[in-house]
C-alpha positions as CSV (number, residue, x, y, z in Angstrom):
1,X,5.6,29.6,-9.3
2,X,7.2,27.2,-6.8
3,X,10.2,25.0,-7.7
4,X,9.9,26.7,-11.1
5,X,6.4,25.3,-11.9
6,X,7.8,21.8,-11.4
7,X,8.2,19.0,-9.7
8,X,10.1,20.1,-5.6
9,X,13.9,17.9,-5.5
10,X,14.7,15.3,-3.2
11,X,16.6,18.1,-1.2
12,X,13.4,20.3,-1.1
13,X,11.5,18.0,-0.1
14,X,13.8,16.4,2.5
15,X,13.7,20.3,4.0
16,X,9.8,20.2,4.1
17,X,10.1,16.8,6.1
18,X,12.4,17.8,7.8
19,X,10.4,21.1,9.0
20,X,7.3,19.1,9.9
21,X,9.0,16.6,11.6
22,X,10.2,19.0,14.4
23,X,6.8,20.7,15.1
24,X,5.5,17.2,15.7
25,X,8.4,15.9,17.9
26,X,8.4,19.7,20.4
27,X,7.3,19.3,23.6
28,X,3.7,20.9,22.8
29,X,2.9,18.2,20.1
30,X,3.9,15.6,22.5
31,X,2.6,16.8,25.4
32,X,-0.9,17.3,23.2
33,X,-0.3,13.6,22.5
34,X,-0.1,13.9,18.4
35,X,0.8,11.0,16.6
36,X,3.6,12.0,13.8
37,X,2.9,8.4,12.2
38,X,-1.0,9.7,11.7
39,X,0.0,12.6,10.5
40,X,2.3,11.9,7.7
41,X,-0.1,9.4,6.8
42,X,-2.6,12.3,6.2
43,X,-0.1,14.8,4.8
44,X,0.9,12.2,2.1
45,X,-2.8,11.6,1.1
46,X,-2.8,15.3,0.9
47,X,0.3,15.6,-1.5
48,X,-0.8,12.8,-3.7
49,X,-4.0,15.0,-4.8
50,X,-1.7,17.6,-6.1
51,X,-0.1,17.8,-9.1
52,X,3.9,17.1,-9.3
53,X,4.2,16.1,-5.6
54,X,4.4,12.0,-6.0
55,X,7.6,11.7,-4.5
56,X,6.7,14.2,-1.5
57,X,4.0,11.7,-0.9
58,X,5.6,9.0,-1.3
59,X,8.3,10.1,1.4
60,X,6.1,11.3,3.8
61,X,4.6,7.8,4.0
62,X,8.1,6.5,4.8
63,X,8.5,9.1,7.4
64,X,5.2,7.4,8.8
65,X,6.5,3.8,8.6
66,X,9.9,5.1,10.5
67,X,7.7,6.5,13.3
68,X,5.5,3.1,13.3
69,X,8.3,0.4,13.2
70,X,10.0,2.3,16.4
71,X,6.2,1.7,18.5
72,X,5.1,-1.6,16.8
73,X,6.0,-4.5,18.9
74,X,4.6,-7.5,17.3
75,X,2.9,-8.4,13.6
76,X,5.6,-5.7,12.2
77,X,3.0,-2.8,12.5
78,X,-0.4,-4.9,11.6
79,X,-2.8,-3.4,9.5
80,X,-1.6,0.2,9.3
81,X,1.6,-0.9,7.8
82,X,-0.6,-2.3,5.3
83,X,-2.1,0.2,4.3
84,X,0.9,3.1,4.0
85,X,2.6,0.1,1.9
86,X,-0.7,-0.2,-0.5
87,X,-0.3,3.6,-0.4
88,X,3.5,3.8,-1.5
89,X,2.7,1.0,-3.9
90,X,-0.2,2.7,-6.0
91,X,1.9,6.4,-6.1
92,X,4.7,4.2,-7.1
93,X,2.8,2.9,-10.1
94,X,0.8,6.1,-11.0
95,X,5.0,7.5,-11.1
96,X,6.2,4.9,-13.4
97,X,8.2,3.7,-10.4
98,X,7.4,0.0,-11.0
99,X,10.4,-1.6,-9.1
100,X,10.3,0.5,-5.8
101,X,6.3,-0.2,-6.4
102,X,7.3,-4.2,-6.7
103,X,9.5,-4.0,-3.3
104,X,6.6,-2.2,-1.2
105,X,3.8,-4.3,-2.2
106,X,5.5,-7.5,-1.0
107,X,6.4,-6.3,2.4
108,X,2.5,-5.7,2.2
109,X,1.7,-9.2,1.1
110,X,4.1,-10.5,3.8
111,X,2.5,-8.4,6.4
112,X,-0.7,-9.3,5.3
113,X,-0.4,-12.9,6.3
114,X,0.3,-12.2,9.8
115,X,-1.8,-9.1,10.2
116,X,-4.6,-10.4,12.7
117,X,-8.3,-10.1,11.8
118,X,-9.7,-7.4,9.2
119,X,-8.5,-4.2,8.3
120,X,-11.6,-3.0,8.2
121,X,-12.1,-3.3,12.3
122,X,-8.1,-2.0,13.3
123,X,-8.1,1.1,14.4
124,X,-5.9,2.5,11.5
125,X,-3.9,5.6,12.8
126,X,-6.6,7.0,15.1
127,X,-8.7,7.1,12.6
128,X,-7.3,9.1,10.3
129,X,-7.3,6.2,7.8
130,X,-10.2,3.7,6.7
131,X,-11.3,0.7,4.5
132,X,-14.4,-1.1,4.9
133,X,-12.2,-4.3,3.2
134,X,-11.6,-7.7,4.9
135,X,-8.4,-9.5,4.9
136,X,-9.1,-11.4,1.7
137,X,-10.3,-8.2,-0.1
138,X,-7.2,-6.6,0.7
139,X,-4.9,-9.0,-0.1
140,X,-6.7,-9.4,-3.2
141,X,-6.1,-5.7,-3.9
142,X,-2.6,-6.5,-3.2
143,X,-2.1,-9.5,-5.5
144,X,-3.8,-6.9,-8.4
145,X,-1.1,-4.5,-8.1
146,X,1.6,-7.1,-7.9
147,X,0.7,-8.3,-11.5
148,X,-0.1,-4.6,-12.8
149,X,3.6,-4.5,-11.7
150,X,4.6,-7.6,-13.2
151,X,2.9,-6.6,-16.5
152,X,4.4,-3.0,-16.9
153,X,7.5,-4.2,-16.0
154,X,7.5,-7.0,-18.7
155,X,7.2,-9.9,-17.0
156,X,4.2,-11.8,-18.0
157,X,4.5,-15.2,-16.1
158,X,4.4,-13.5,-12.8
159,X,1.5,-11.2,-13.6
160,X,-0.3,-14.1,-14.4
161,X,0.8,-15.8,-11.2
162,X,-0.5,-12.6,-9.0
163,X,-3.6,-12.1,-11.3
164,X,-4.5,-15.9,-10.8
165,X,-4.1,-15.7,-6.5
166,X,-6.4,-12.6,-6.7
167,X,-9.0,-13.8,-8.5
168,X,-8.4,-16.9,-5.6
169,X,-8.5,-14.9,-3.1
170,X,-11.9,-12.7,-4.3
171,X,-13.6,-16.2,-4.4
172,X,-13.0,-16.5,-0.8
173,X,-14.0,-12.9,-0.1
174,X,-17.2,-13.4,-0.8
175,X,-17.1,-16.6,1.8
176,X,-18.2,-17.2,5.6
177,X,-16.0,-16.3,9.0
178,X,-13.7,-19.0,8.1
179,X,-12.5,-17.5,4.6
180,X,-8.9,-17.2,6.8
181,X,-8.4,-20.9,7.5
182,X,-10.1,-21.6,4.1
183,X,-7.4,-19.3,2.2
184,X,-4.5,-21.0,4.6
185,X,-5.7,-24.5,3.3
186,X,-6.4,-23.7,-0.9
187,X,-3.1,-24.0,-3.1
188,X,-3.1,-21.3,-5.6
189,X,-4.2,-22.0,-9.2
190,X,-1.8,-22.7,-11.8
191,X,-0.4,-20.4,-14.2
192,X,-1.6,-21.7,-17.0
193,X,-5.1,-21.7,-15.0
194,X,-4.6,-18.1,-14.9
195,X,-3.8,-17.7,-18.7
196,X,-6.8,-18.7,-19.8
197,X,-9.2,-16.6,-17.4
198,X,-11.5,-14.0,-19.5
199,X,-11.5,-12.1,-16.3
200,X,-8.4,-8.9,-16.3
201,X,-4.7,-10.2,-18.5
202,X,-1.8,-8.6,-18.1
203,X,-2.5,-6.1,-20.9
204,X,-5.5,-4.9,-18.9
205,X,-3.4,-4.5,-16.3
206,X,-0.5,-2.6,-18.0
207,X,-3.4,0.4,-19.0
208,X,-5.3,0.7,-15.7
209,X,-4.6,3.1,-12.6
210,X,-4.7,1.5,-8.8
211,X,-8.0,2.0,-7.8
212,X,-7.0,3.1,-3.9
């Protein structure tokens, strides 16, 4: 079996990258006008179905964020950074990779709060990516996996902290156009707000898989 029925090495899989990386940068692919960000995105939903290949996932999105930062020119790559960072995040967590997962989701936050609009109307790697979330849905999503984070991790204050500003943020999901300017406004709840909610803890948390 390949790599000895495990898992491929950071070597291997920098040689696979590698590989793909110069079909999509010859002169066909860019004379066909291929994306390479697009299609790392895909190929690392594609590796995070199969069994053993996290990391190859997981590096494939980088590859994608390389090839977005050097074309973004303002909101540090909107929405579709968003999403590849949400990606990175939940394969992080599913790996037991808690800290790299902690560092990813909040460049996503951050990017979050200047993304404009929804991501559910960008036009997310010509559409080779979806979500039918708004911005406050997303971020919510966000926040969630912060404290799942937080709460494998040990740190219990903080997961309370991010559980409490999703559960804030949900509220104004469900709002009018103005949810934005309404968000902008709020101050998040206390954490001793958040401690006594009956809605998810940080124990919940610990046991449950990103739903993304």
């Amino acid at each position: 079996p390949p790599f000895g029925g495990g898992a491929p090495d950071a070597e291997a899989i920098e040689r696979g990258v590698a590989v793909v990386e110069k079909m999509l940068s010859s002169e066909d692919a860019v004379r066909m006008g291929g994306s390479p960000s697009a299609t790392f995105v895909c190929l690392g939903m594609a590796m995070e179905e199969k069994p053993k290949l996290n990391m190859a996932a997981i590096r494939c999105y980088e590859k994608s964020l390389e090839y977005l930062e050097r074309r973004a020119t303002e909101n540090r790559g909107g929405w579709e950074r968003c999403v590849v960072l949400q990606q990175m995040g939940a394969v992080a967590i599913r790996s037991g990779r808690c800290q790299e997962a902690q560092r990813w989701l909040e460049d996503c936050a951050e990017v979050c709060r200047i993304a404009p609009g929804h991501p559910r109307d960008a036009d997310l790697f010509s559409g080779a990516f979806n979500t039918q979330q708004t911005r406050m849905e997303f971020s919510a999503t966000i926040e969630k996996m912060r404290a799942q984070c937080c709460a494998k991790l040990g740190d219990q204050q903080r997961a309370y902290e991010h559980l409490a500003e999703s559960q804030r943020l949900e509220q104004y999901a469900t709002g009018d156009a103005v949810e934005r300017q309404m968000a902008q406004k709020a101050s998040p709840p206390s954490a001793e707000m958040a401690a006594t909610s009956a809605v998810e803890t940080p124990k919940q948390l610990w046991a449950a898989t990103p739903d993304v």
